[in-house]
C-alpha positions in Angstrom: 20.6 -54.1 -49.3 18.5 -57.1 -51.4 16.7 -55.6 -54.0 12.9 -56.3 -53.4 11.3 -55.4 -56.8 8.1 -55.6 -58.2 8.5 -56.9 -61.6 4.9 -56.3 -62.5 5.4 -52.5 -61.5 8.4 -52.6 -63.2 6.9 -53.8 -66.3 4.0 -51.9 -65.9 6.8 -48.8 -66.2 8.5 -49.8 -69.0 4.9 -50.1 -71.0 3.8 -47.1 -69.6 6.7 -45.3 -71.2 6.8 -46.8 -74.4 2.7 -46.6 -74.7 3.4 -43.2 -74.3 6.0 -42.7 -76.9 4.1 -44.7 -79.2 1.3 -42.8 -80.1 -1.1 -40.9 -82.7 2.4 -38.7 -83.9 5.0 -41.7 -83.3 2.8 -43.3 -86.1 2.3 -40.1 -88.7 6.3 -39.4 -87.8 7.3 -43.0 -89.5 5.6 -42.6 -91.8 6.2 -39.4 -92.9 9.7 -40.0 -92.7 9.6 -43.0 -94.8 8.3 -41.2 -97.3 10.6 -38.7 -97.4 13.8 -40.8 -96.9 12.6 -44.4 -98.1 14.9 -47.2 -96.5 17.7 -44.6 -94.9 15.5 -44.3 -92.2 16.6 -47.2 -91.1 19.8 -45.3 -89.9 18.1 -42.7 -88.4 16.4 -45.2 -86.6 19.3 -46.9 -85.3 20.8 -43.5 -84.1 17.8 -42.7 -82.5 17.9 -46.3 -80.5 21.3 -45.5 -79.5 21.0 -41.9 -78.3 17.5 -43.0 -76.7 18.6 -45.7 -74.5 21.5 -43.6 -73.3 19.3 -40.6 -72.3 17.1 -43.2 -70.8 19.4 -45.0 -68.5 21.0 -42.0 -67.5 17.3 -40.5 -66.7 15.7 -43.5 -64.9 19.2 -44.0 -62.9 19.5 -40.4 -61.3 15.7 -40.5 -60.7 15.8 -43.6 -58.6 19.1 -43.0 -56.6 17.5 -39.1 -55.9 14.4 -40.8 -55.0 12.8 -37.6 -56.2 11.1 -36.5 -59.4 12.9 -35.0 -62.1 11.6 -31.6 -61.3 13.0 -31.5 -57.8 16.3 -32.8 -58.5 16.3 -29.5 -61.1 15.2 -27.5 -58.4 18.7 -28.8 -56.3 21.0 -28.5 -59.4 20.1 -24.5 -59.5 16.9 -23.0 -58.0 14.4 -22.3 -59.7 15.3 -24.6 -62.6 12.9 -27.4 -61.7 9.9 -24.9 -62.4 11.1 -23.8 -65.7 11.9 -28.0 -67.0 8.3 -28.4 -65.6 6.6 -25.2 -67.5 8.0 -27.1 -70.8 6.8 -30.6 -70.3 3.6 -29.6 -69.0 2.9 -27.8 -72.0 4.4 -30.0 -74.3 2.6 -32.8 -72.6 -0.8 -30.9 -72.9 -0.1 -30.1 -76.9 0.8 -33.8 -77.3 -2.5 -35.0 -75.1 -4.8 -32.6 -78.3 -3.0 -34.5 -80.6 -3.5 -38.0 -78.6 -7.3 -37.2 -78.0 -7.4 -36.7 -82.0 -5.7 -39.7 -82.8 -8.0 -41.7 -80.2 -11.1 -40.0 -82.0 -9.9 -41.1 -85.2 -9.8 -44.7 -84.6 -13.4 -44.7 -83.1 -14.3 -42.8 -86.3 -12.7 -45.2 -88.5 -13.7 -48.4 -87.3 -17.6 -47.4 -85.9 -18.1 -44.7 -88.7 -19.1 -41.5 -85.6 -17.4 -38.4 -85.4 -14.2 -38.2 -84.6 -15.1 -35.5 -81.6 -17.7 -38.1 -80.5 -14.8 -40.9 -80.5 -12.7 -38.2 -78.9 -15.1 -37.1 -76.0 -15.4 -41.5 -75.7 -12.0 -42.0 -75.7 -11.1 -39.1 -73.0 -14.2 -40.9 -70.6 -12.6 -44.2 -70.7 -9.0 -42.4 -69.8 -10.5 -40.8 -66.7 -12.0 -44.0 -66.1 -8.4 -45.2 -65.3 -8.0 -42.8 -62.5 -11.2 -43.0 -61.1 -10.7 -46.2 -60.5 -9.4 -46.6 -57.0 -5.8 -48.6 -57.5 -5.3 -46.6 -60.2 -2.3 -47.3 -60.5 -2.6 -51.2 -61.1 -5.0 -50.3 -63.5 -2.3 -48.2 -65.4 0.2 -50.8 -65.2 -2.9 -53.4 -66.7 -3.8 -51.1 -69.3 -0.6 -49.9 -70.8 0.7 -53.6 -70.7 -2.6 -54.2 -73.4 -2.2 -51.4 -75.2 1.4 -52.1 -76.1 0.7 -55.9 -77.0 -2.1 -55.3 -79.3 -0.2 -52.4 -81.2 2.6 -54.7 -81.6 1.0 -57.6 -82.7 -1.3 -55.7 -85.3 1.7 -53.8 -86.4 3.6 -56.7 -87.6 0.4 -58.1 -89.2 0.7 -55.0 -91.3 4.7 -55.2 -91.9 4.3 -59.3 -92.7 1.6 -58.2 -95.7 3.5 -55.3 -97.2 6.5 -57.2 -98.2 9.5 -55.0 -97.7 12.8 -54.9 -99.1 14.3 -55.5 -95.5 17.6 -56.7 -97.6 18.1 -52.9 -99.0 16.7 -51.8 -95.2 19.4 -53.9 -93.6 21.9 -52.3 -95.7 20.7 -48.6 -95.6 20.8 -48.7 -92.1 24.9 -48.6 -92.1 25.1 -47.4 -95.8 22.4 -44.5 -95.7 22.0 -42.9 -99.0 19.6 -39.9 -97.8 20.2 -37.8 -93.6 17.7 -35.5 -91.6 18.7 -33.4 -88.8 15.1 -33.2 -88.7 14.1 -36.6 -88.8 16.6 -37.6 -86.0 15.7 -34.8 -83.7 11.8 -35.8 -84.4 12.5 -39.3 -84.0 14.1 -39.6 -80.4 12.3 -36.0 -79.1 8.9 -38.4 -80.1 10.8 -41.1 -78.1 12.5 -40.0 -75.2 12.0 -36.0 -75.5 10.0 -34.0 -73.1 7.5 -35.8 -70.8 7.7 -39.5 -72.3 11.2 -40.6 -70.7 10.4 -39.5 -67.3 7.1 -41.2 -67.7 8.1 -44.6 -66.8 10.5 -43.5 -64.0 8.3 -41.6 -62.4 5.9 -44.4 -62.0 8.7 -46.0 -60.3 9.3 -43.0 -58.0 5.3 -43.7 -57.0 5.5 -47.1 -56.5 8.7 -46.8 -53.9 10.5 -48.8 -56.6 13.8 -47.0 -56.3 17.6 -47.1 -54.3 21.1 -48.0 -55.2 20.0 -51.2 -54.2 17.8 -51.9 -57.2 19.8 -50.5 -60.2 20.1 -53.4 -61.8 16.1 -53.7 -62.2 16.1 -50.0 -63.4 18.3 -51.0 -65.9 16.4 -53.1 -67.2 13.4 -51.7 -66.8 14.6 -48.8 -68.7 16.0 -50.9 -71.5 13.0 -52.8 -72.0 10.8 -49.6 -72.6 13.1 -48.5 -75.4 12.9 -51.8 -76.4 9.3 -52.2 -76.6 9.4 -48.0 -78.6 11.9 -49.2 -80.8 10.2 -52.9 -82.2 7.5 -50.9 -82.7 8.8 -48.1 -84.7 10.9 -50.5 -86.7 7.7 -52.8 -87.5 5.9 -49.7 -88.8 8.5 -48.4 -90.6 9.2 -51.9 -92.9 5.3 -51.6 -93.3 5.4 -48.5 -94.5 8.8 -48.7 -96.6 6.8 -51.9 -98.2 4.4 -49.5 -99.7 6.5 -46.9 -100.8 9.1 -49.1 -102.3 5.9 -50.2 -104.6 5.9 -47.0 -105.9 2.8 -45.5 -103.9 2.2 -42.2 -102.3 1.0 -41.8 -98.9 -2.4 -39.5 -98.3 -0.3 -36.5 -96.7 -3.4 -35.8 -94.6 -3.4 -39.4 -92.9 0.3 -41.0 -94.1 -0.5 -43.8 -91.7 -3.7 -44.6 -92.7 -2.3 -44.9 -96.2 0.5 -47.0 -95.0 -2.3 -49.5 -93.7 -4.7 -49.5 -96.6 -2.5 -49.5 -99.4 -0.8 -52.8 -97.4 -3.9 -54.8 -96.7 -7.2 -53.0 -97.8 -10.0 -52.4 -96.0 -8.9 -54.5 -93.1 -6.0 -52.9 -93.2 -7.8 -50.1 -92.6 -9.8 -51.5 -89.6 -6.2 -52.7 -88.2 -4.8 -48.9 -88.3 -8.5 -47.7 -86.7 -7.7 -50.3 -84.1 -3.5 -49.2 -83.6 -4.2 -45.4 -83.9 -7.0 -46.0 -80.8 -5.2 -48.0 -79.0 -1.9 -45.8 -79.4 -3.9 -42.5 -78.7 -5.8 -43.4 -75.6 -2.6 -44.8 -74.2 -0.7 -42.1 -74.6 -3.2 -39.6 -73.0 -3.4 -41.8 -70.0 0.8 -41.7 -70.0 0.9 -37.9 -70.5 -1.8 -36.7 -68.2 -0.1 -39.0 -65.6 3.6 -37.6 -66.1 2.6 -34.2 -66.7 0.8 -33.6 -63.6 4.0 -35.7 -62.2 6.0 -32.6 -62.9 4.0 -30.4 -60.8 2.2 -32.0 -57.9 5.5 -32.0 -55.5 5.3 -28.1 -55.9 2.4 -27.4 -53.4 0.4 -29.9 -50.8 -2.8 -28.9 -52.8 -1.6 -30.3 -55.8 -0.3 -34.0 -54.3 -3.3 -33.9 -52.2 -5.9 -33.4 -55.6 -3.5 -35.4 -58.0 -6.4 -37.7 -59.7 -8.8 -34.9 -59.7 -5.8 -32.5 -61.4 -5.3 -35.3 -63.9 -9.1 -35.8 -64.6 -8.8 -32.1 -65.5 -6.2 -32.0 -67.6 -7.6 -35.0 -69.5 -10.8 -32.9 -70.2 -8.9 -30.0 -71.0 -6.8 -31.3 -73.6 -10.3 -32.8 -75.3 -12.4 -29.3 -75.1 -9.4 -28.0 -77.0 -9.5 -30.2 -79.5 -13.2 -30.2 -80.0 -12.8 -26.4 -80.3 -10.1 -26.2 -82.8 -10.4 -29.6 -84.8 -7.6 -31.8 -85.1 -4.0 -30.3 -84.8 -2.2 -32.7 -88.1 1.2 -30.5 -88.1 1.2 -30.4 -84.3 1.2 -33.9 -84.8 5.1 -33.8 -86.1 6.1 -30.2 -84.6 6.0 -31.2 -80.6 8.1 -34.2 -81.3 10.6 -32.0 -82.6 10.1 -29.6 -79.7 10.6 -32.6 -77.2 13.8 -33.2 -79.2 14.7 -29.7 -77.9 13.9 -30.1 -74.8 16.2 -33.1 -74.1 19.3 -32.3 -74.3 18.4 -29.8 -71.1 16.8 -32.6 -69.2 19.4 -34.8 -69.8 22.0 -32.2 -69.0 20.7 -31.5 -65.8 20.3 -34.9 -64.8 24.2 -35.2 -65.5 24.9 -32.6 -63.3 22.5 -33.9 -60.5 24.6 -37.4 -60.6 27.8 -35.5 -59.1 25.8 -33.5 -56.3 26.5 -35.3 -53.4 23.4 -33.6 -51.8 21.2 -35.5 -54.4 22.5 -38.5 -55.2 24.5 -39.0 -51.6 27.3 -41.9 -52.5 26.7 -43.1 -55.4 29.1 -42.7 -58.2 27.8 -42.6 -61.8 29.5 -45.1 -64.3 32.2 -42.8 -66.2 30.9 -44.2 -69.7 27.4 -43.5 -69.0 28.3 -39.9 -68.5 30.5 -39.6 -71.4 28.2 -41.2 -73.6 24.8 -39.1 -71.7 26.7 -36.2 -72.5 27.7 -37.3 -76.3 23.6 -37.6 -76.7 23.3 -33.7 -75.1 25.9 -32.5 -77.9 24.7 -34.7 -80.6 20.9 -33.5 -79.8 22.1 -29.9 -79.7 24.0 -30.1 -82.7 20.9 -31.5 -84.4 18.5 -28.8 -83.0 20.9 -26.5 -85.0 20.5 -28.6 -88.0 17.3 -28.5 -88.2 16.9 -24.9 -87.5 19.2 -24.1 -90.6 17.1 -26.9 -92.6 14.1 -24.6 -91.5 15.7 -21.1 -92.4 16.9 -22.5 -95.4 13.7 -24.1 -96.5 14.5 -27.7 -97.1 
């Protein structure tokens, strides 16, 4: 069969997914890292590219030859399974849409000067106003495509002025002086962990963008989001190792907003108001959409109220954050959690790619399972890094 793809819907998806990665704790995650590991991070951020587009392919791949959503190709590989996958990215998605409401809040509160629940409750209207709107889903597609552009742009406006040593970055990221089990589960669970790698391919699975047939697009598709995640990460983390490398300490209550001040100022400041907003509001729109996308194939109800069930959600996550204040540590402990939940996902989407029942006659690539199931080991060795970092206190 000719493919017949939409390549707006396409890149709609692969903006959708990295807008969701990127936001209020992708930012605080870089920077905190940078801080702690100064230009070795660039290694963990090459890892993390690696072990992110291999999860990814794998992911988007199996979705769109199933032509089903993650949760119900779980529910085929063992029953039962699909619930229990969607029980954890629902309620990581919800503890990463408090901290995305915050982080939109913020950035009304830093460049109009009102509360950061006022910019919050603002912020969480003009999300709902997305799937209010009646194609919804264009909208989306529109709006995550923005986002992503002007976080990009202003990022490297901030990278340009803080001078880094990208000599000694290029090196370190080889030649790493400094490793975190931590920082490399953190990194790629706040990339491709829980909710945000199925967020893009499920947006494929709703437009009818799928089949053997169009693998090729998927590919790319799926490439180009982890693209997108991974310029910006690596813009904000030269912007940030700029600073440090001068000798200056982040704020440890706001280490991005540090990372944009110290670098240009006020304006800088401004810029990361502008960023943090941007990356906040995206990211709720990309986590109320895929989160709800994990449940509403489990009863007609659900399919049949999908916006109103999203709208909900949306609200939710901002009353809870109005009513306990702005969740900072969540901000780094959830992508951490997503790094846990990974290695499942990904595991079970292996499986699913030699059940004839689910993926009928198409055979899987022998390298991309080998290397999908390298990133389940690696990601399981490094949850049991970091747990012994935790016991032990470091």
């Amino acid at each position: 069969m000719k493919p017949k793809y939409n390549w707006s819907v396409l890149l709609g998806a692969a903006f959708l997914m990295a807008s969701s990665a990127i936001g209020p704790g992708f930012l605080t995650q870089t920077a905190v890292f940078t801080q702690q590991l100064g230009a070795s991070f660039a290694f963990v951020i090459l890892l993390s590219v690696i072990l992110d587009a291999i999860a990814q392919l794998n992911i988007w791949r199996i979705i769109a030859v199933a032509d089903k959503p993650a949760q119900d190709i779980a529910n085929k590989v063992f029953p039962g399974l699909g619930y229990f996958i969607s029980f954890l990215v629902f309620l990581g998605g919800l503890a990463f849409n408090i901290g995305n409401i915050a982080g939109a809040g913020l950035g009304l509160n830093v460049l109009f000067g009102i509360s950061v629940g006022q910019g919050a409750v603002i912020s969480a209207i003009m999300a709902i106003g997305i799937f209010i709107y009646k194609e919804a889903g264009k909208a989306m597609d529109v709006f995550a495509k923005t986002m992503g552009l002007i976080k990009i742009v202003l990022a490297l406006i901030i990278a340009y002025t803080s001078s880094p040593p990208l000599a000694e970055a290029a090196l370190r990221a080889v030649n790493p002086t400094q490793f975190s089990f931590t920082a490399v589960l953190t990194i790629v669970g706040g990339t491709v962990g829980g909710y945000i790698t199925f967020s893009g391919a499920h947006r494929l699975l709703d437009a009818r963008q799928t089949g053997i047939h169009n693998l090729g697009a998927v590919n790319k598709g799926a490439l180009s989001a982890i693209g997108l995640a991974s310029v910006m990460r690596l813009l904000l983390f030269i912007a940030a190792l700029g600073v440090v490398s001068k000798g200056f300490t982040l704020d440890p209550s706001n280490p991005a907003a540090s990372v944009f001040k110290l670098a240009s100022g006020e304006i800088g400041y401004k810029i990361f108001g502008v960023v943090i907003w941007a990356a906040g509001i995206s990211s709720v729109v990309g986590s109320a959409y895929t989160s709800i996308s994990f449940i509403k194939s489990f009863h007609p109800l659900i399919l049949k109220f999908n916006r109103e069930i999203i709208i909900a959600f949306i609200s939710i996550s901002c009353f809870i954050f109005i009513l306990i204040g702005k969740p900072v540590k969540i901000l780094l402990a959830v992508g951490a959690i997503n790094g846990f939940i990974l290695p499942i996902a990904l595991g079970i989407m292996l499986i699913a790619a030699y059940r004839t029942k689910i993926i009928a006659n198409y055979k899987q690539p022998l390298w991309l399972t080998l290397t999908g199931l390298a990133v389940v080991i690696t990601m399981v060795w490094m949850s049991y890094g970091t747990i012994l970092q935790m016991i032990n206190g470091e």
